[in-house]
C-alpha angles and dihedrals in degrees: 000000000000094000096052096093082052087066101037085045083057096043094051093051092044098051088044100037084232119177100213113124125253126238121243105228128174093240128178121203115287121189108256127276133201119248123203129196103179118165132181114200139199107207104048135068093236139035136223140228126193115189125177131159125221123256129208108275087239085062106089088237117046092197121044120187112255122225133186095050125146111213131185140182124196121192116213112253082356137081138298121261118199114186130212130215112269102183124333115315087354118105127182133182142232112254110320127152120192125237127218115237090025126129109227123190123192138196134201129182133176130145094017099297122091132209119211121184130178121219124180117201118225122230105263118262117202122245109216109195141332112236123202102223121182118216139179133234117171097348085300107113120217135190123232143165121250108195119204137210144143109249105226110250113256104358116111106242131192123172149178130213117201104194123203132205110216084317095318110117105246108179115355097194124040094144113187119178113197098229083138103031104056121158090355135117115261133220104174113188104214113206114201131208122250147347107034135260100260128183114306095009111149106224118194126189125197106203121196144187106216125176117243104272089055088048083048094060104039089046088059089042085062098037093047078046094045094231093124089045141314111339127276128214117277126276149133119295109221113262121189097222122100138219094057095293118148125223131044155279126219138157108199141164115235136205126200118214132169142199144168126224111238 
């Protein structure tokens, strides 16, 4: 089981592109083991699965796509949405567009076992504007965004900026829950990994409500990655699927901003 964070870790650059490095670890074979992405948004007309399995680390890939899957989402008090294979391991809908406050359940089954998994979406929280700050760090300066919003009073928030380099995915998890900022008005410095914001760069940043499981999941992806602080050993990150799938659930709202770097 230990070298199971070193897969989903894989899974998860290689379905975002990311550009976070990857942690040598001493692994032995493991059997395979199913890996879910399953998002519900807010701001489109369909909806996406991507579903891989592990391989042994011997293998030259350690995900494969997986194909033949029947997935399902169901919307509480709303329709059914079944989703068809798009290409292989990848699963779209017809049109479904997701609803803040809504409870969504969705199930996926392949190879005689199925994997159900419950997401909540938030009610939507406005991002106001993206800032260029400039900051010093032994005696180099480097420019960051700083986003801004003001953290609805006595709701318990919890949110995720994927942040974007002239279309290029920069980082694809910086989670932030707002259990000391409650009610105030945020200014949230994002530092991204290498290599730095130069002159005429587009940043874009997707900004997302998520409910706290979803804020759960991606906190330990950044920890395990070291992105929130040194590294900690590796372990499962809790999905919120049963049945032993990797992987998540969420249903989110999202919010698209861009800047240019001056």
């Amino acid at each position: 089981m230990k070298n199971i964070i070193y897969y989903l870790s894989a899974f998860i650059i290689l379905a975002f592109s990311s550009c976070e490095d990857v942690i040598d670890l001493n692994l032995d074979n493991s059997e395979p083991q199913i890996v879910i992405e399953a998002n519900v948004v807010n701001n489109q007309d369909y909806q996406i699965v991507k579903i891989s399995k592990t391989k042994k680390f011997t293998d030259n890939n350690t995900t494969e796509p997986l194909s033949g899957a029947t997935v399902v989402v169901k919307e509480d008090g709303g329709g059914t949405y079944n989703f068809t294979q798009l290409s292989p391991g990848v699963y779209k809908s017809g049109f479904f567009i997701g609803k803040p406050t809504l409870k969504y359940t969705i199930q996926v089954s392949t190879n005689g076992k199925t994997y159900t998994a419950t997401s909540t979406m938030p009610q939507p929280v406005t991002l106001d504007s993206l800032t260029v700050i400039e900051l010093s760090f032994f005696n180099s300066k480097n420019k960051f965004i700083q986003v801004n919003f003001k953290d609805p009073v006595n709701i318990k928030n919890q949110y995720n900026y994927v942040i974007s380099v002239n279309d290029s995915l920069r980082n694809a998890y910086y989670p932030e829950e707002d259990r000391f900022n409650d009610g105030k008005l945020i200014k949230n410095t994002l530092f991204t990994s290498d290599p730095e914001l130069k002159t005429d760069d587009k940043v874009t940043i997707d900004f997302q409500c998520i409910d706290n499981n979803i804020y759960r999941y991606f906190f330990a992806i950044t920890q395990i990655n070291g992105n929130g602080g040194p590294p900690t050993a590796p372990s499962n990150p809790p999905s919120n699927f049963d049945n032993g799938a990797l992987g998540y659930f969420s249903a989110h709202t999202m919010q698209l901003m861009s800047v240019k770097i001056p």
